[in-house]
Biotite code that builds the C-alpha atoms (Angstrom):
import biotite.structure as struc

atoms = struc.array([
    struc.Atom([-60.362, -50.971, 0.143], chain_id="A", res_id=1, res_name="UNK", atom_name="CA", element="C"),
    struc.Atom([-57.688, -51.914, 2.607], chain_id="A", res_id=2, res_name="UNK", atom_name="CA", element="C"),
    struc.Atom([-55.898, -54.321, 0.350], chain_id="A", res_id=3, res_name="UNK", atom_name="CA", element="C"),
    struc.Atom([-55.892, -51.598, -2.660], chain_id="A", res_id=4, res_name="UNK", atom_name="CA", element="C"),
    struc.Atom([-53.875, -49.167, -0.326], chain_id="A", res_id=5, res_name="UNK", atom_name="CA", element="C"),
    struc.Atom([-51.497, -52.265, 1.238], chain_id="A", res_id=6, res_name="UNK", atom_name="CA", element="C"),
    struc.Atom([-50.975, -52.681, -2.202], chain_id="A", res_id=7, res_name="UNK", atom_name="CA", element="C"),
    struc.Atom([-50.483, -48.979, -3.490], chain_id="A", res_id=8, res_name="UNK", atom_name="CA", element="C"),
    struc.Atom([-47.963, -48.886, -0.413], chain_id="A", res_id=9, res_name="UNK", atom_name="CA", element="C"),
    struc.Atom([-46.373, -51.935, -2.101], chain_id="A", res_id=10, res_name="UNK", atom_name="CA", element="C"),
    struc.Atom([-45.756, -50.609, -5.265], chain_id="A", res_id=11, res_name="UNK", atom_name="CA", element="C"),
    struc.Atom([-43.943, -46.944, -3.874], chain_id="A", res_id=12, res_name="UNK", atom_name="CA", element="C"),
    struc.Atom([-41.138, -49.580, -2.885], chain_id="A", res_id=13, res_name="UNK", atom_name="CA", element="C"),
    struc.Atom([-40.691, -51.248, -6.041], chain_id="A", res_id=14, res_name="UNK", atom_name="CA", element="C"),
    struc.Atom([-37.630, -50.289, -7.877], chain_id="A", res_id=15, res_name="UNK", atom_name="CA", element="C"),
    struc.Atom([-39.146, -51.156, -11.523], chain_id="A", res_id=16, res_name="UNK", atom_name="CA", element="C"),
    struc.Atom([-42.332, -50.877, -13.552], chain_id="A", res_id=17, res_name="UNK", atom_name="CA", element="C"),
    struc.Atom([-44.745, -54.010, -13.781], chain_id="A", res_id=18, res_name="UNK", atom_name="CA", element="C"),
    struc.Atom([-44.189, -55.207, -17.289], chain_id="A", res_id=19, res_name="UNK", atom_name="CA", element="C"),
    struc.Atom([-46.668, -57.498, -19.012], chain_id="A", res_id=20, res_name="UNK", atom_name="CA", element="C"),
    struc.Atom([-47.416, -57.865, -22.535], chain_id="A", res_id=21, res_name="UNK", atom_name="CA", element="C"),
    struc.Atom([-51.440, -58.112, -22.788], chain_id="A", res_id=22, res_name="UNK", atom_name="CA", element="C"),
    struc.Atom([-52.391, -57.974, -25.784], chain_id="A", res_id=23, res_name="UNK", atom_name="CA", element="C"),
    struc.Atom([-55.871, -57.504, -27.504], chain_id="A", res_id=24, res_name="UNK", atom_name="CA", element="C"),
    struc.Atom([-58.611, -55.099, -28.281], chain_id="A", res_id=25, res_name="UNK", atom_name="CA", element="C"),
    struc.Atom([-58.855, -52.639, -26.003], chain_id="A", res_id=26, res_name="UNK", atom_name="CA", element="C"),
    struc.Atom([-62.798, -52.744, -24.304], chain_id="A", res_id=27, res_name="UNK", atom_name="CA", element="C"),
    struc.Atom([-64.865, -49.619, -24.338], chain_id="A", res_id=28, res_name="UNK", atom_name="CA", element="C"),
    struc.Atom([-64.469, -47.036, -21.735], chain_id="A", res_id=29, res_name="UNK", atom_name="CA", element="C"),
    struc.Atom([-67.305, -46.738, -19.272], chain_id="A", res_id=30, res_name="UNK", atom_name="CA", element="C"),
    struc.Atom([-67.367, -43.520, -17.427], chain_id="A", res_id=31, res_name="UNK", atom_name="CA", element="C"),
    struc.Atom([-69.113, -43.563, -14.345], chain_id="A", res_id=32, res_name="UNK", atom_name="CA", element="C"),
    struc.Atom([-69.371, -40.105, -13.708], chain_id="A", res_id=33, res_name="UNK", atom_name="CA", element="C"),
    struc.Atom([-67.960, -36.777, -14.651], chain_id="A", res_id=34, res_name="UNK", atom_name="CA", element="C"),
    struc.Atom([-65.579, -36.185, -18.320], chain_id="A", res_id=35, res_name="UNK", atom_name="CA", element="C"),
    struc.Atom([-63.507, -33.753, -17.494], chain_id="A", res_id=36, res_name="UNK", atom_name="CA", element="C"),
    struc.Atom([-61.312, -31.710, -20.056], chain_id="A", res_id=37, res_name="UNK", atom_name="CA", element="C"),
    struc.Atom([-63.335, -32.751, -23.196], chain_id="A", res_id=38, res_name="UNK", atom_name="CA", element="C"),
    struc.Atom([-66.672, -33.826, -23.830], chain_id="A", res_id=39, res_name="UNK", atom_name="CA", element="C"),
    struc.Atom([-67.427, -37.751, -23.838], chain_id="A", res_id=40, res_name="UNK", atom_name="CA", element="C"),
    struc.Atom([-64.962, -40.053, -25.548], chain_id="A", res_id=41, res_name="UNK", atom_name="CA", element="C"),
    struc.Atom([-65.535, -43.286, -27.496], chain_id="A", res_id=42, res_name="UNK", atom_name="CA", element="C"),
    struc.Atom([-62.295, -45.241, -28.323], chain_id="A", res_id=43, res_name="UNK", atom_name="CA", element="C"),
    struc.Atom([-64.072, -46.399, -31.317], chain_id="A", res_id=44, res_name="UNK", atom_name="CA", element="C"),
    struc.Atom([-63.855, -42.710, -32.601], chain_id="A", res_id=45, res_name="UNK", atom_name="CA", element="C"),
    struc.Atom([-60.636, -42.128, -31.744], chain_id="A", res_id=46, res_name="UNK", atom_name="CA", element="C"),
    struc.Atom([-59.043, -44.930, -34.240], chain_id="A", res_id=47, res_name="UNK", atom_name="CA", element="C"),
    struc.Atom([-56.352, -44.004, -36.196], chain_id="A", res_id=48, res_name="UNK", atom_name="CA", element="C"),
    struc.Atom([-54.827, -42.124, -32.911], chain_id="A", res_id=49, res_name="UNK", atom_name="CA", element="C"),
    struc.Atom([-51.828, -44.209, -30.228], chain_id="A", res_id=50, res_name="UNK", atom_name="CA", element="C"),
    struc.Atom([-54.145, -43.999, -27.418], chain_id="A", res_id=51, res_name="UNK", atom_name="CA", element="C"),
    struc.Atom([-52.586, -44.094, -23.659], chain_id="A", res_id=52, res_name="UNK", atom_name="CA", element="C"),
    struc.Atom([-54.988, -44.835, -20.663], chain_id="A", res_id=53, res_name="UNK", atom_name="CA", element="C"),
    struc.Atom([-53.677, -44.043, -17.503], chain_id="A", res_id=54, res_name="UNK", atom_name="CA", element="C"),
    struc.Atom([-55.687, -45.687, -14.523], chain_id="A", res_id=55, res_name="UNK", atom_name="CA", element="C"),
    struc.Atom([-55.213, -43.024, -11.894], chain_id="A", res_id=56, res_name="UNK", atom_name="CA", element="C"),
    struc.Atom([-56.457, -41.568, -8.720], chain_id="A", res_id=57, res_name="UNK", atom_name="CA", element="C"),
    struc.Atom([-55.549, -37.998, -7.303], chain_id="A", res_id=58, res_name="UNK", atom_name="CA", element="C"),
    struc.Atom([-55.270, -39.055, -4.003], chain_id="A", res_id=59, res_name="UNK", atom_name="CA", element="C"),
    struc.Atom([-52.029, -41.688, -4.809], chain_id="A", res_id=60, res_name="UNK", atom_name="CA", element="C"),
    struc.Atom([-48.621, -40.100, -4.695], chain_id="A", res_id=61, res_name="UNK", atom_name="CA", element="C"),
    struc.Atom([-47.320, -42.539, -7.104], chain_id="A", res_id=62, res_name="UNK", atom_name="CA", element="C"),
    struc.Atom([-50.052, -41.165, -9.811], chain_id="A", res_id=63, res_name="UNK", atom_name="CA", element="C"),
    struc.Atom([-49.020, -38.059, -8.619], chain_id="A", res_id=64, res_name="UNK", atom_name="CA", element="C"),
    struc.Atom([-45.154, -38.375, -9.354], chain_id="A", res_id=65, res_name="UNK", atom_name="CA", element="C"),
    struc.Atom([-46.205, -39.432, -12.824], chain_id="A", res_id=66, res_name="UNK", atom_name="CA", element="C"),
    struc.Atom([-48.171, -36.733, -13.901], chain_id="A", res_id=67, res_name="UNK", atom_name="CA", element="C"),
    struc.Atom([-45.140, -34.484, -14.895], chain_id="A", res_id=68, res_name="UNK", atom_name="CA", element="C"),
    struc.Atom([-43.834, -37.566, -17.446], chain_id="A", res_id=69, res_name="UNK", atom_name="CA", element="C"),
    struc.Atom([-47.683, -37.301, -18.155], chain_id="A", res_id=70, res_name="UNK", atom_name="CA", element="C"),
    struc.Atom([-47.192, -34.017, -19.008], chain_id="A", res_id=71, res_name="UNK", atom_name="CA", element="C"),
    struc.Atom([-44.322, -34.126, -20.965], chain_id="A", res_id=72, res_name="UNK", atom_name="CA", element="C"),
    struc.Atom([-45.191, -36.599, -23.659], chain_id="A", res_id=73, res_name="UNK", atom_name="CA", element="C"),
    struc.Atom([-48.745, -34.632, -23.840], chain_id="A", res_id=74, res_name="UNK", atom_name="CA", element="C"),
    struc.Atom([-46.632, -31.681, -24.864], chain_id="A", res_id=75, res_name="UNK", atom_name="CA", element="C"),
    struc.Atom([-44.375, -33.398, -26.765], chain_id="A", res_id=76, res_name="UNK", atom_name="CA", element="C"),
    struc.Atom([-46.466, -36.322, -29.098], chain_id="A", res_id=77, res_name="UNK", atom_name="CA", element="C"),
    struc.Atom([-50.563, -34.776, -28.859], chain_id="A", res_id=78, res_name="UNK", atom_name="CA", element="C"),
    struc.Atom([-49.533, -33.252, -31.891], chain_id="A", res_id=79, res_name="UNK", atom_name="CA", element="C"),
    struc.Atom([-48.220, -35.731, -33.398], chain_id="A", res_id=80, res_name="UNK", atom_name="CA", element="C"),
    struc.Atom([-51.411, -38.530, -32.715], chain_id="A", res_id=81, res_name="UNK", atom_name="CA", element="C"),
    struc.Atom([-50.886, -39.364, -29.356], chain_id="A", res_id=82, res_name="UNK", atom_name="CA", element="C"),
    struc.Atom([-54.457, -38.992, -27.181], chain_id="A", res_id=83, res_name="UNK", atom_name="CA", element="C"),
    struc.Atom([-53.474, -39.580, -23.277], chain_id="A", res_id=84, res_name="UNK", atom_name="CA", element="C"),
    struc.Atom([-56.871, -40.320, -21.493], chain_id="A", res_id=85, res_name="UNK", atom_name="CA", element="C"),
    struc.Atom([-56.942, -40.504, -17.775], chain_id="A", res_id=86, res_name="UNK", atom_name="CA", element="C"),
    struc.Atom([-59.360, -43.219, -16.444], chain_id="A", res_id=87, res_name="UNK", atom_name="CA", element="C"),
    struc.Atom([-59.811, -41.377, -12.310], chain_id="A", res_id=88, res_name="UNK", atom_name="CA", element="C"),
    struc.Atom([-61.011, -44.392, -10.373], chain_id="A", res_id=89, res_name="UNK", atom_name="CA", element="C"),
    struc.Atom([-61.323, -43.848, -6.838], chain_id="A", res_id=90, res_name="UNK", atom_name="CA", element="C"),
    struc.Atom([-59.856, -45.665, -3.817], chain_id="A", res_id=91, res_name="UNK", atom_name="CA", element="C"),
    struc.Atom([-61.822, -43.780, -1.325], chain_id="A", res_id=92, res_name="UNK", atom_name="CA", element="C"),
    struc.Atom([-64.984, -42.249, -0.787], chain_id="A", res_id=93, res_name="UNK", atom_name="CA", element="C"),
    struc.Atom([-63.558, -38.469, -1.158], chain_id="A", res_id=94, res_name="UNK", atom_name="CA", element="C"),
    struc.Atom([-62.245, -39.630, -4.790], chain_id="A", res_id=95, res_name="UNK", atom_name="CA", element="C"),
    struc.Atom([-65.513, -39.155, -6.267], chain_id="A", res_id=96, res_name="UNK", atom_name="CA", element="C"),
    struc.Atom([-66.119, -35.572, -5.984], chain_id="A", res_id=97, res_name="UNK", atom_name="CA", element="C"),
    struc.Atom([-66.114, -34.247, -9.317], chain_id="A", res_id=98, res_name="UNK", atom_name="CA", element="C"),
    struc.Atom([-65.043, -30.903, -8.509], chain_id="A", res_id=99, res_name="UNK", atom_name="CA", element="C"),
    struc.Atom([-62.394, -32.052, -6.334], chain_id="A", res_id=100, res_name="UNK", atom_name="CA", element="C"),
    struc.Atom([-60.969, -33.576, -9.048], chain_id="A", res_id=101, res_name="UNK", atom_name="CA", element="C"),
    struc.Atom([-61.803, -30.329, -10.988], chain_id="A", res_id=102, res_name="UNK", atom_name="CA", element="C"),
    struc.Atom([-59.925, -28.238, -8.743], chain_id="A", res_id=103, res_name="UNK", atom_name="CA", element="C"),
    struc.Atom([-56.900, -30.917, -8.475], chain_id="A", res_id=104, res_name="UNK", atom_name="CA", element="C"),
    struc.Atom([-56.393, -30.815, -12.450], chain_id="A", res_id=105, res_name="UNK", atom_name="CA", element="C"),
    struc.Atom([-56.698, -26.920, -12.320], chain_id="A", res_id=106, res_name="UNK", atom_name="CA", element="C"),
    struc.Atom([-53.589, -26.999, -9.773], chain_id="A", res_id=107, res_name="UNK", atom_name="CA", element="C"),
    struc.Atom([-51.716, -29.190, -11.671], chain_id="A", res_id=108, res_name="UNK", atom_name="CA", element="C"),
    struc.Atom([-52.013, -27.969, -15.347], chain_id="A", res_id=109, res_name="UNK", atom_name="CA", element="C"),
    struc.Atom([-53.515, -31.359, -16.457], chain_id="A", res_id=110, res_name="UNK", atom_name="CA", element="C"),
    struc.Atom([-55.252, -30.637, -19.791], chain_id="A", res_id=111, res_name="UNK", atom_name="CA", element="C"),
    struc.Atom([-55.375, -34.383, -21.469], chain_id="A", res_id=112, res_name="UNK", atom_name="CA", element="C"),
    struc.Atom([-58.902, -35.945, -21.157], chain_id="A", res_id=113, res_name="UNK", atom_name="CA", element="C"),
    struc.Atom([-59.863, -37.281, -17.998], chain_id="A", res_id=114, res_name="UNK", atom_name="CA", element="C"),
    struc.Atom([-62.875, -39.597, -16.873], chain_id="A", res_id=115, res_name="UNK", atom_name="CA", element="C"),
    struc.Atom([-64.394, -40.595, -13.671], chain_id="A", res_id=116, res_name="UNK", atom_name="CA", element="C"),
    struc.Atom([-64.394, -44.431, -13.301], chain_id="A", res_id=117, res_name="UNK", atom_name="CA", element="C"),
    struc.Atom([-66.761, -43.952, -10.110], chain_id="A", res_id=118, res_name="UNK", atom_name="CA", element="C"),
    struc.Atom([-68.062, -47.632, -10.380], chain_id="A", res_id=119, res_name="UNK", atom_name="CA", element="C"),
    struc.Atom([-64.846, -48.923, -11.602], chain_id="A", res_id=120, res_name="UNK", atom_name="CA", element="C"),
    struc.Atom([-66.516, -50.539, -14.896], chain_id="A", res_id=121, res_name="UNK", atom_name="CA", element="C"),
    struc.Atom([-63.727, -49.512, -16.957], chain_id="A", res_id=122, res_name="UNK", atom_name="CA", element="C"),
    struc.Atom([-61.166, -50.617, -14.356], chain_id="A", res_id=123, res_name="UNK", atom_name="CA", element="C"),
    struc.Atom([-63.125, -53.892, -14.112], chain_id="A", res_id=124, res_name="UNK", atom_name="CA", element="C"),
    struc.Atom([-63.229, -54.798, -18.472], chain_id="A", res_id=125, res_name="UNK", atom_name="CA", element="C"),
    struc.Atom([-59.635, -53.587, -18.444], chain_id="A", res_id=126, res_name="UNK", atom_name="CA", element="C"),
    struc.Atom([-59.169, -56.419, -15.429], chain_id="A", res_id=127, res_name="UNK", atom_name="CA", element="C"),
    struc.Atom([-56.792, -53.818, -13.947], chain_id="A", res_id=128, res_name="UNK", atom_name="CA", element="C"),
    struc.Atom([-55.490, -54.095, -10.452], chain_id="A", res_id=129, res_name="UNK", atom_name="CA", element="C"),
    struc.Atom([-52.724, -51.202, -9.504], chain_id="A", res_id=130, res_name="UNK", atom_name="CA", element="C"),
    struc.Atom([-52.730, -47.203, -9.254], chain_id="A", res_id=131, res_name="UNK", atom_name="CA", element="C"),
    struc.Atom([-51.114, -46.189, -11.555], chain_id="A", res_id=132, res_name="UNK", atom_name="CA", element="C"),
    struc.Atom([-51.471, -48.229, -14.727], chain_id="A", res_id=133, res_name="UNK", atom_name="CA", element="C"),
    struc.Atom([-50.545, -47.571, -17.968], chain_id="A", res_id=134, res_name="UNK", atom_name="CA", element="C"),
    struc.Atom([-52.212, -48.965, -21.186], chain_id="A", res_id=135, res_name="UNK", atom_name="CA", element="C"),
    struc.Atom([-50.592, -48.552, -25.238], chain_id="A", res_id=136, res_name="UNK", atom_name="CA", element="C"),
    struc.Atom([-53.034, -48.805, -27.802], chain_id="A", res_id=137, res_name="UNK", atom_name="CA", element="C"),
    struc.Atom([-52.143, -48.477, -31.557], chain_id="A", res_id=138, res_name="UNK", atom_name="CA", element="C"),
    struc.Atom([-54.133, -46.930, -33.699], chain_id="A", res_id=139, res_name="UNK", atom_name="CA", element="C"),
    struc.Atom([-56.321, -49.594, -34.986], chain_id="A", res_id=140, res_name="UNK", atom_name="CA", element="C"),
    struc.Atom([-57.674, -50.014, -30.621], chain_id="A", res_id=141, res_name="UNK", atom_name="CA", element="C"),
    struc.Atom([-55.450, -52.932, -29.922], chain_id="A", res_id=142, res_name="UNK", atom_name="CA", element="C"),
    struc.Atom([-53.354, -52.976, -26.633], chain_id="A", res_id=143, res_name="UNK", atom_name="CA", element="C"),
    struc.Atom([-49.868, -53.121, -27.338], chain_id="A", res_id=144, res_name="UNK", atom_name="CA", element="C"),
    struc.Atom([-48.071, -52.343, -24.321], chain_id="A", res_id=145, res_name="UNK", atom_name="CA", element="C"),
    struc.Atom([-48.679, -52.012, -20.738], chain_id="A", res_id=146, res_name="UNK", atom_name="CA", element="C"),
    struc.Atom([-46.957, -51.057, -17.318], chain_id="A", res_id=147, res_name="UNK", atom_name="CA", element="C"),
    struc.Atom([-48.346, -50.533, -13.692], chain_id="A", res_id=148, res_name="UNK", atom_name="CA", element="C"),
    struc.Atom([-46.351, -48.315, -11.125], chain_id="A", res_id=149, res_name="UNK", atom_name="CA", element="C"),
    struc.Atom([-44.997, -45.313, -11.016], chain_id="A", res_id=150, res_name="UNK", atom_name="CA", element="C"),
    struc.Atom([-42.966, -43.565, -13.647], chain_id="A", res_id=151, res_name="UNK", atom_name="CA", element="C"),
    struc.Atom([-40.642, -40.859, -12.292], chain_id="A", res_id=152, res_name="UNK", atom_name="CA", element="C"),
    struc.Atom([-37.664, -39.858, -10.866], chain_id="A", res_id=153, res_name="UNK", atom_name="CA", element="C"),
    struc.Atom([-38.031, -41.791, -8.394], chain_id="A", res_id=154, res_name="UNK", atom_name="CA", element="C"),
    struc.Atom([-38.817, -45.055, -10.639], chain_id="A", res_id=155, res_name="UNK", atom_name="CA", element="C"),
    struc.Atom([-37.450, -44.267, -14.148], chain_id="A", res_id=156, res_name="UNK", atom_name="CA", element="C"),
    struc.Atom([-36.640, -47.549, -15.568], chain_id="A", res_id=157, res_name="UNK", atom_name="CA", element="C"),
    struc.Atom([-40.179, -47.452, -17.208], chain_id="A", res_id=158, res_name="UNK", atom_name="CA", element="C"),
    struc.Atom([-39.659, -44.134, -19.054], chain_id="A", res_id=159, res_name="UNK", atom_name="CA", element="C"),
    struc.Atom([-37.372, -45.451, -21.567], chain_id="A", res_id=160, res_name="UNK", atom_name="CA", element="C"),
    struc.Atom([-39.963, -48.283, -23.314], chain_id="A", res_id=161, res_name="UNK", atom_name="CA", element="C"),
    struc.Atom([-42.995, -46.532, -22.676], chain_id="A", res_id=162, res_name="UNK", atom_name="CA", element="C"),
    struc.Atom([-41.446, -43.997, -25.197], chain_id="A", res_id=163, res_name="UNK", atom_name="CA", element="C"),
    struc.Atom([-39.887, -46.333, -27.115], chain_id="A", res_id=164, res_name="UNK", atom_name="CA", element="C"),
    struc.Atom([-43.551, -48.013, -27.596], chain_id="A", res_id=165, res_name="UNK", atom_name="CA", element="C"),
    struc.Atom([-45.135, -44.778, -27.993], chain_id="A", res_id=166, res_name="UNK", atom_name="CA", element="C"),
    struc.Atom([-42.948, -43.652, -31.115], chain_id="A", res_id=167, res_name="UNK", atom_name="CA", element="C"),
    struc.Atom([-42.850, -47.212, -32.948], chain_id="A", res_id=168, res_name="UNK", atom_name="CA", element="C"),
    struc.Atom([-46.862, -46.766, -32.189], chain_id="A", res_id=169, res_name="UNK", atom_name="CA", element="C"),
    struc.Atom([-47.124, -43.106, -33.947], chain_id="A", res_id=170, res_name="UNK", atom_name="CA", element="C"),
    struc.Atom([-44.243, -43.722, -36.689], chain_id="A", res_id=171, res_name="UNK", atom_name="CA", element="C"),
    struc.Atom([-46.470, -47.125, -37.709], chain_id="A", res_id=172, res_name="UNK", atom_name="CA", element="C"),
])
């Protein structure tokens, strides 16, 4: 786990977003553990939604200084077909306490759908890598758009075309 948090400590120092353009149908989540705010999810039921999975542990302050832009475009495009689903994948033991996490999303208002990734099999058929990550799918399940890093004041550059993505996604 050493290399995940060299790495996490990495990314708090870079002044822009991760950018790639991976493309393809988006696999299947595969919750190991808790689903917290909803009851189990299937992407296949959720076509004809823009889909945003944010790979994301509680204990990362760069996941942390996202969750307010998290917040915001929950408020401002659920209604209008946007589902955000937090994928919580741990990077240390005390991670996978379900009601940990329970109380942390309590504190911080988080109401979008979160899973525990406990086994990291949906990190693994998503061949992520970073905390946080960010992953666009249209509404037919197909990644369009992805970022790693964080997304705040901090680090706004990738604010701008994560939006931008989002509403060409839900205007489609």
């Amino acid at each position: 786990m050493k290399k995940w948090f060299a790495l996490g400590a990495g990314l708090l120092f870079l002044p822009a977003l991760l950018l790639s353009m991976q493309k393809g149908v988006a696999p299947e989540l595969q919750p190991s553990g808790a689903w917290l705010n909803t009851q189990p999810l299937k992407l296949q039921n959720l076509k004809g939604k823009v889909v945003l999975i944010n790979f994301w542990v509680h204990s990362c302050i760069n996941c942390h200084n996202t969750i307010p832009l998290l917040k915001k475009m929950y408020a401002e495009y659920h209604s209008k077909g946007l589902e955000i689903i937090g994928v919580h994948t741990p990077e240390f033991d005390s991670d996978r306490d379900p009601e940990a996490l329970k109380t942390y999303l309590q504190e911080q208002g988080i109401r979008w759908p979160i899973m525990q990734d406990n086994q990291y099999r949906t990190w693994k058929a998503f061949g992520n890598q970073y905390w946080p990550s960010f992953y666009l799918l249209d509404r037919r399940g197909t990644i369009q758009y992805t970022a790693h890093g964080e997304i705040s004041p901090r680090f706004p550059a990738g604010e701008k075309p994560l939006r931008r993505a989002i509403e060409r996604l839900l205007n489609e």
